[in-house]
C-alpha positions in Angstrom: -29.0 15.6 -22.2 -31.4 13.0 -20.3 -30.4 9.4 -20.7 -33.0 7.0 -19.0 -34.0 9.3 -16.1 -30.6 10.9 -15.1 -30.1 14.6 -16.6 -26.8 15.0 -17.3 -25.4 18.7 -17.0 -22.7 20.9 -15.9 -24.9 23.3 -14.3 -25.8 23.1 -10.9 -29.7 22.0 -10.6 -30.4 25.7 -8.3 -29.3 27.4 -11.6 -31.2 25.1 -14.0 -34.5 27.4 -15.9 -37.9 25.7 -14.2 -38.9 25.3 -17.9 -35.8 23.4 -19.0 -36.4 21.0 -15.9 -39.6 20.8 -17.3 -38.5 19.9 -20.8 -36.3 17.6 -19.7 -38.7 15.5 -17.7 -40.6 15.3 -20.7 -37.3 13.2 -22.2 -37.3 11.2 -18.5 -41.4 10.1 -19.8 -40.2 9.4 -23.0 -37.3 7.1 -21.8 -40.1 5.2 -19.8 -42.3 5.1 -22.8 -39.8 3.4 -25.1 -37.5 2.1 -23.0 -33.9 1.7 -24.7 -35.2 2.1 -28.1 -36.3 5.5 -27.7 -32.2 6.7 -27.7 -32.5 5.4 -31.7 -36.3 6.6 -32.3 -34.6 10.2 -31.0 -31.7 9.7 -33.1 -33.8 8.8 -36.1 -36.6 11.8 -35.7 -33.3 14.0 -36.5 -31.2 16.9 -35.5 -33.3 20.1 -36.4 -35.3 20.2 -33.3 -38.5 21.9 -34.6 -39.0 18.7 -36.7 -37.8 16.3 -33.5 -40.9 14.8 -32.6 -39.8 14.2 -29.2 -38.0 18.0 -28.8 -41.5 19.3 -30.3 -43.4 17.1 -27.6 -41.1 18.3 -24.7 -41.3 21.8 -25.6 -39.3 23.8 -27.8 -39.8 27.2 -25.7 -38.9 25.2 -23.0 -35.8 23.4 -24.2 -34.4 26.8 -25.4 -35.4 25.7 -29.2 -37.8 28.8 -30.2 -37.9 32.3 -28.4 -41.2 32.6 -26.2 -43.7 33.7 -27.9 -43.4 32.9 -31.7 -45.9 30.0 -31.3 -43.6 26.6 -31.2 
């Protein structure tokens, strides 16, 4: 989860995917975009990632969303 530009995870950032860093610094744009708002824009776009606007715009291969390859 990104909030503002902090990523907060459990995993240590050695063993973090390059593409999920990559997805998640999509969010960290997105935070500077919309500023505070964009934690109820995200909210609002909904919780099925391949209609989340902002999930689609970071990547859904990346963020682990879609295998690689089927086109998402």
């Amino acid at each position: 989860m990104t909030w503002g530009d902090t990523f907060l995870t459990a995993a240590a950032e050695e063993k973090l995917p390059a593409e999920l860093l990559r997805h998640e610094r999509v969010h960290v744009a997105q935070w500077q975009r919309h500023g505070l708002r964009f934690a109820v824009l995200y909210l609002l776009a909904g919780r099925n990632p391949g209609r989340n606007r902002f999930e689609v715009e970071a990547g859904l291969v990346d963020g682990g969303y879609a295998p690689p390859g089927d086109g998402a």
